[in-house]
C-alpha positions in Angstrom: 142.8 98.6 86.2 143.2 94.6 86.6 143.8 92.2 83.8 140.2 91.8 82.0 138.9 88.5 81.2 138.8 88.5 77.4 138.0 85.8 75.0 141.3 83.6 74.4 141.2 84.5 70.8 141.3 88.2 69.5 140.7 89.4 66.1 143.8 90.5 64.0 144.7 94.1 64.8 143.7 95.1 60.9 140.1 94.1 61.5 140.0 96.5 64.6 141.2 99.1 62.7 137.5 99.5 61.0 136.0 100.1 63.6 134.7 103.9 64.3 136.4 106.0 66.4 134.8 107.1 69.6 132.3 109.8 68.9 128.1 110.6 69.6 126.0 112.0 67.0 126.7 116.2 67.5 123.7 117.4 69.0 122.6 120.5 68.7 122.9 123.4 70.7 120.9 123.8 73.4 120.6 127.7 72.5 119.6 127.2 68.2 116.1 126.7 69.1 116.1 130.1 70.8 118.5 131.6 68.7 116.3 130.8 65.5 113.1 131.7 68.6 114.9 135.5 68.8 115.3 136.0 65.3 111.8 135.2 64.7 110.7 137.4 67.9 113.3 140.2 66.4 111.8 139.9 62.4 108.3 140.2 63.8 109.1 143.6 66.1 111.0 145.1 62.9 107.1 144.1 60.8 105.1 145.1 63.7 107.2 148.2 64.4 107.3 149.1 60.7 103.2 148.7 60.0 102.9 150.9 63.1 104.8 153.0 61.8 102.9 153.0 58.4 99.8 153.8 60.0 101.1 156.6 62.3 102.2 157.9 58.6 99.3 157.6 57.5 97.3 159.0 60.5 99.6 162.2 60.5 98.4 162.5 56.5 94.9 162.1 57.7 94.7 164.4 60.4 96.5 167.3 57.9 93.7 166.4 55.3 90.8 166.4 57.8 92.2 169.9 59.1 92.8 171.3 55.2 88.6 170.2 55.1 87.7 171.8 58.4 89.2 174.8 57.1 87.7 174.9 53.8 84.7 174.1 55.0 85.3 177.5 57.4 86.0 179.4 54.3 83.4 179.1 52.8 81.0 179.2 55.6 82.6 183.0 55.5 82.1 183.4 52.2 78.2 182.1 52.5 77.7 184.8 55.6 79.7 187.8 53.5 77.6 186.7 50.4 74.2 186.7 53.1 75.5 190.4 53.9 75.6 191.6 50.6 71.8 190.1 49.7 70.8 192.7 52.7 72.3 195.3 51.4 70.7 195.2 47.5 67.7 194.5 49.7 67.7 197.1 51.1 69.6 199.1 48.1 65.9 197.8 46.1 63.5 199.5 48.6 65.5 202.5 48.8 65.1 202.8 45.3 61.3 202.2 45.1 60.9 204.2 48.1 62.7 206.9 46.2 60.5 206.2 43.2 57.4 206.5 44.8 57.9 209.8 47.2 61.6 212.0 45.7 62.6 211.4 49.1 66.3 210.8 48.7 66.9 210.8 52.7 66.9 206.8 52.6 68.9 206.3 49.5 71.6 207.9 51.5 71.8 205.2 54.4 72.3 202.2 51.3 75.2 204.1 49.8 78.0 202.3 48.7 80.6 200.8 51.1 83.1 203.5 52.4 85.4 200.6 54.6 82.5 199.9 56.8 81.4 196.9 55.1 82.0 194.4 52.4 81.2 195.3 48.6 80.7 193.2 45.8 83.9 193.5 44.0 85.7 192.9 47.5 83.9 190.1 47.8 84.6 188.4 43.9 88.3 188.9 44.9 88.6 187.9 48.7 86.4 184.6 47.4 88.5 181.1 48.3 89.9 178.8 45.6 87.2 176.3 46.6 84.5 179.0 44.8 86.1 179.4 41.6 83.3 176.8 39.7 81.8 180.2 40.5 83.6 183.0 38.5 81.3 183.9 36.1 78.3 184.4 38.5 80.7 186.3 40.8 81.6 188.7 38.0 78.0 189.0 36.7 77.5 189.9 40.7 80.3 192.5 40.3 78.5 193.8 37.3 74.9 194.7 38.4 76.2 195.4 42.3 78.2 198.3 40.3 75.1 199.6 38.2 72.9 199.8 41.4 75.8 201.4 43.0 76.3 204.1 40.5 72.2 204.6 40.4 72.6 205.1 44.5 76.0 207.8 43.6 73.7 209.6 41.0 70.2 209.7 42.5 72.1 210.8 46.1 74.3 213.4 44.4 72.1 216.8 44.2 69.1 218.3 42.7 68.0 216.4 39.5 64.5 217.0 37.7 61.7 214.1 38.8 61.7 213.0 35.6 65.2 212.1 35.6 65.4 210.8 39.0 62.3 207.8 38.4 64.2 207.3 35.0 67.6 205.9 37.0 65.3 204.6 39.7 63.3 202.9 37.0 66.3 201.4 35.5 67.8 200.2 38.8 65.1 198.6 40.1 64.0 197.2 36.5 67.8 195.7 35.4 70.5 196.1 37.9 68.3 194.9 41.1 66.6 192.4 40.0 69.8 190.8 37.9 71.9 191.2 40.8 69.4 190.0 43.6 69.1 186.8 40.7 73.2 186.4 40.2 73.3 186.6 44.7 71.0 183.8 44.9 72.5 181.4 41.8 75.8 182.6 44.3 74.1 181.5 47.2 72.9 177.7 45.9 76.3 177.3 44.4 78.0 178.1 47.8 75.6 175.7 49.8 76.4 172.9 47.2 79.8 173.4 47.5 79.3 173.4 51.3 77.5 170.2 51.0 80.3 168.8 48.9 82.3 170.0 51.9 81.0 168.7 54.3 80.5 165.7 52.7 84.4 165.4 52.2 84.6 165.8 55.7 82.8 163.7 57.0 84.8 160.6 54.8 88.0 162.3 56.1 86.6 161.8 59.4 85.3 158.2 58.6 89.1 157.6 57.5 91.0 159.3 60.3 88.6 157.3 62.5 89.1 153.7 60.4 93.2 154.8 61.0 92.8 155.2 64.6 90.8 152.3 64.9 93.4 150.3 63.0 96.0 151.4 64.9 94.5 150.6 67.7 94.5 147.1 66.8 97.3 146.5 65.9 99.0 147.8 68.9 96.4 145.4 71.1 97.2 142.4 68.7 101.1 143.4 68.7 101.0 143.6 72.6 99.2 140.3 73.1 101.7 138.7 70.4 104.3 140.1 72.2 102.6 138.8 75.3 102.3 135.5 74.3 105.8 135.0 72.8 106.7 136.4 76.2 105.1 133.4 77.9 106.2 131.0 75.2 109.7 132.1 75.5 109.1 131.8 79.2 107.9 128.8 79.1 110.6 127.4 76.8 113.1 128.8 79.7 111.8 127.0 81.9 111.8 123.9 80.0 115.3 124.7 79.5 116.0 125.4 82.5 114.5 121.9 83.5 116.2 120.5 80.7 119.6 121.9 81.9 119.1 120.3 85.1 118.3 117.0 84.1 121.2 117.3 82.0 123.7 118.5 84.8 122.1 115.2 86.7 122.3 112.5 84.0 125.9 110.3 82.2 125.6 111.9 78.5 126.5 107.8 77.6 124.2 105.9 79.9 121.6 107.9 80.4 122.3 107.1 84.4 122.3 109.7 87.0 125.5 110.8 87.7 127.7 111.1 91.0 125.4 114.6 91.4 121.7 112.8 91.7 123.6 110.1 93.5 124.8 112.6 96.1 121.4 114.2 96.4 118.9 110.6 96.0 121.6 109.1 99.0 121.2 112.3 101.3 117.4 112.3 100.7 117.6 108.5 101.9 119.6 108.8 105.1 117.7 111.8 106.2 114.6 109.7 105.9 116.1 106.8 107.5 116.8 109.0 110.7 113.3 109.9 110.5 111.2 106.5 109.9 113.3 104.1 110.3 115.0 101.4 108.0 117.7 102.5 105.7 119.0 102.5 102.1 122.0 99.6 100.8 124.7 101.3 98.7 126.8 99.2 96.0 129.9 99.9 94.6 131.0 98.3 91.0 134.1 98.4 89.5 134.5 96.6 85.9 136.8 94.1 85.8 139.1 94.1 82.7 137.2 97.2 81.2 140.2 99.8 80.9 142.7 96.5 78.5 139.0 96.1 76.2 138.9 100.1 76.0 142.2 100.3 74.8 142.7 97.0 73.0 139.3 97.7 70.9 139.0 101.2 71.1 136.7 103.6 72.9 133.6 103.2 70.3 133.5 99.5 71.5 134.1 100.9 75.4 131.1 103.0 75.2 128.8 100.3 74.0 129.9 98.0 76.5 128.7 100.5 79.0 125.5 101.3 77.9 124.9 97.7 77.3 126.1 97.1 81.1 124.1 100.1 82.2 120.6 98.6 80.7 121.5 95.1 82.7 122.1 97.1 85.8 118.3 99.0 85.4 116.7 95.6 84.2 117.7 94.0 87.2 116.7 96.7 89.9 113.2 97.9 91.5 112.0 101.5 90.1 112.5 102.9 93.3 116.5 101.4 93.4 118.8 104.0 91.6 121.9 103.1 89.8 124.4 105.8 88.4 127.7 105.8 86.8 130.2 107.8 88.9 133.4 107.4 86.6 135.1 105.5 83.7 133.9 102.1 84.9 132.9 102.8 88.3 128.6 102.5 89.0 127.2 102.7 92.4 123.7 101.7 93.1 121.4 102.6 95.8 118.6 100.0 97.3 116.2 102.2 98.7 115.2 100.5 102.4 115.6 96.8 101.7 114.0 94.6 103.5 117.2 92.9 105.1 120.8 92.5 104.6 120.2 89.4 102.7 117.4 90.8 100.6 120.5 94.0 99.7 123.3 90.7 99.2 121.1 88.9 96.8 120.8 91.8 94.8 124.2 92.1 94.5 124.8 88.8 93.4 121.9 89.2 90.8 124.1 92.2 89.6 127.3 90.3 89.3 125.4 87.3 86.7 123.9 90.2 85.0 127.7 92.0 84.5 129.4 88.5 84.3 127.3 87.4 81.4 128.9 87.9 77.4 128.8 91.5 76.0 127.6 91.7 72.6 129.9 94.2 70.2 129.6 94.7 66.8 131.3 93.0 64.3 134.1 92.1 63.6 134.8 92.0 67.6 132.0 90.1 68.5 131.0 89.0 72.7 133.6 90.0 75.4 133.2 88.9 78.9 134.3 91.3 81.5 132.9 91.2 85.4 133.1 93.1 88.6 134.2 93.6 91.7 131.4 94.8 94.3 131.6 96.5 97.6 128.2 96.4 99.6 127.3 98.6 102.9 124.5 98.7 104.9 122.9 101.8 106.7 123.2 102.3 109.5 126.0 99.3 110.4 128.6 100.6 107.6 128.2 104.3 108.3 125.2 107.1 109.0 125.8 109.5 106.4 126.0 109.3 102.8 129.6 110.1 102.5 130.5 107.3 105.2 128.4 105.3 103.4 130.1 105.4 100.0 133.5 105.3 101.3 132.5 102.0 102.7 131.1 100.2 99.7 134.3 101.6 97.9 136.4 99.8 100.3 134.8 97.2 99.9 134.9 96.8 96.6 138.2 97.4 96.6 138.7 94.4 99.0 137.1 92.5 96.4 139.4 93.5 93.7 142.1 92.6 96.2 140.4 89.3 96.7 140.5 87.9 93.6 137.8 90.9 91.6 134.3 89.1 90.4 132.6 89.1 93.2 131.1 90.8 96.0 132.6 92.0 99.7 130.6 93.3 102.5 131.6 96.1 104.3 130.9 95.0 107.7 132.3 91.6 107.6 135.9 90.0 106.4 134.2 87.3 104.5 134.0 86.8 100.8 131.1 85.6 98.8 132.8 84.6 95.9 131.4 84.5 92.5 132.7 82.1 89.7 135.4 83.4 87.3 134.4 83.9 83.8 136.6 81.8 81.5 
């Protein structure tokens, strides 16, 4: 790089030594956000996963108590139709006997005897009864008792030839006592049963009202987990995509300047040309190279370098149209594009605005203070210095070059030998 025009006095070596090194505050990772983004989706599967799993728990629990109900409630729905059988039996065990009493005729006595295997005595009964009935031992046993003593009435009454008189004796005292206390003890049996069964089914039903709440429960939160999942989907789409966007603003932007870079240059100058071929009229490209940049860098360091560009960088913007793009396409190299100006002359004056705006003092901090530097600018025309972009560049790049050659700090047109000079900075 050429001699730069610096100030003719330069602050003692021990003063520069203050200044801060070159660095840019350490931004963060572009992948924390959705690092700390996956942990959070991760920590809220593990909750979700685990109350689903809670609840499948506790549906599996349910649906073993609502079975252990449905089948108590079974049981004793046997018990209630065994304990129905054995009330027709004393029945007809009672009318046997008063039959008996009332005619000698022992004939009928003999179809109510006592259960040979066929069907379901008393005693059976009392012992094949389910834990759920055991509120009812005692009237079981009483049961047990007075089922026996009409029993043994039916054995001795159907057993042989007996006097009258001691035939209505038993009969009497069957159908006086044992019948009458056992058809008592079946029916206290019977209301105990049905309240149990009501208690049952009573139980039931709030096992069912729980299994149901469960299911229902689970339901929800497997809707709600799959529309959080849903949305966190979308949001981490989303956030993709704004990565994604950011990623390729970044790949087109100077990390110092905040320019495009050579990239979007590439791409805005292609865009320009192919709608030049098209409509008509034509983009201006400029070339700058800094004059005496690369002696400042090194004499003051790179933390002074770098703000001498982005100071140089908001000149350059202030002084173009929105539509005009300028980027920085190396150390101290910018290239701006004039999007269709409206003449040679208009693309020329631009160029010289550019060269007050780079001539004029450079603020740095303290201790250094202003530094003048300059430029050397290469302008060419589409379609007179070239038709594509590449052409294009390579002829504002010799020109510029021919400017540095020339004297640097001031502009050279690609098309023509002439120089428009541009006064030297003291």
């Amino acid at each position: 790089m050429s001699v730069a025009l610096m100030p003719d006095s330069l602050p003692p070596s021990d003063a520069l030594a203050t200044q801060p090194g070159r660095g840019r505050d350490a931004a963060e990772p572009l992948g924390a956000s959705f690092e700390r983004y996956s942990e959070l989706q991760r920590a809220s599967a593990r909750m979700l996963m685990a109350l689903l799993l809670l609840l499948l728990a506790l549906l599996v629990v349910q649906l073993w108590r609502s079975s252990q109900a449905d089948a108590r409630q079974q049981r004793l729905h046997g018990t209630l139709v065994e304990l129905n059988q054995l009330s027709s039996r004393a029945e007809q065990a009672e009318a046997a006997l008063i039959t008996y009493r009332s005619t000698g005729n022992g004939a009928l006595l003999r179809s109510v005897q006592p259960c040979a295997g066929h069907c379901l005595a008393a005693a059976e009964l009392a012992d094949a009864a389910p834990p759920e009935v055991s509120a009812l031992t005692n009237l079981l046993a009483r049961m047990v008792h007075w089922s026996a003593k009409v029993d043994r009435a039916l054995l001795e009454l159907s057993a042989g030839p007996m006097s009258s008189v001691r035939g209505h004796e038993i009969a009497d005292d069957a159908i006086t006592f044992a019948a009458r206390e056992l058809r008592t003890n079946l029916l206290a049996v019977e209301s105990g049963l049905l309240d149990l069964l009501a208690d049952s089914e009573a139980g039931r039903r709030r096992e069912a009202m729980l299994l149901q709440l469960l299911l229902g429960s689970l339901a929800l939160v497997a809707l709600g987990g799959l529309l959080l999942t849903i949305r966190r989907s979308q949001r981490l789409a989303s956030a993709g995509l704004l990565a994604e966007q950011s990623l390729r603003e970044l790949s087109m932007r100077d990390p110092l300047t905040g320019l495009p870079n050579r990239r979007a240059l590439g791409m805005r100058l292609e865009h320009m040309v192919e709608r030049a071929e098209r409509h008509g009229g034509g983009p201006a490209v400029l070339a700058l190279d800094l004059d005496g940049f690369k002696r400042m860098n090194d004499f003051y360091g790179h933390a002074a370098g770098d703000a001498a560009l982005v100071e140089l960088a908001k000149r350059l913007a202030g002084v173009l149209r929105k539509s005009d793009l300028p980027a920085r396409v190396g150390g101290d190299e910018f290239v701006v594009l004039l999007d269709d100006p409206d003449s040679p002359e208009t693309a020329r004056a631009v160029g010289e605005r550019l060269l007050l705006a780079l001539r004029a003092p450079v603020d740095l901090p303290a201790p250094i203070g202003p530094v003048e530097l300059g430029a050397s600018v290469g302008l060419a025309h589409f379609p007179a210095s070239g038709h594509t972009a590449q052409a294009l560049l390579d002829a504002a790049n010799a020109a510029c070059q021919a400017a540095k050659l020339a004297g640097k700090n001031r502009l050279f047109e690609s098309h023509s030998p002439s120089v428009l000079p541009a006064s030297r900075a003291a």
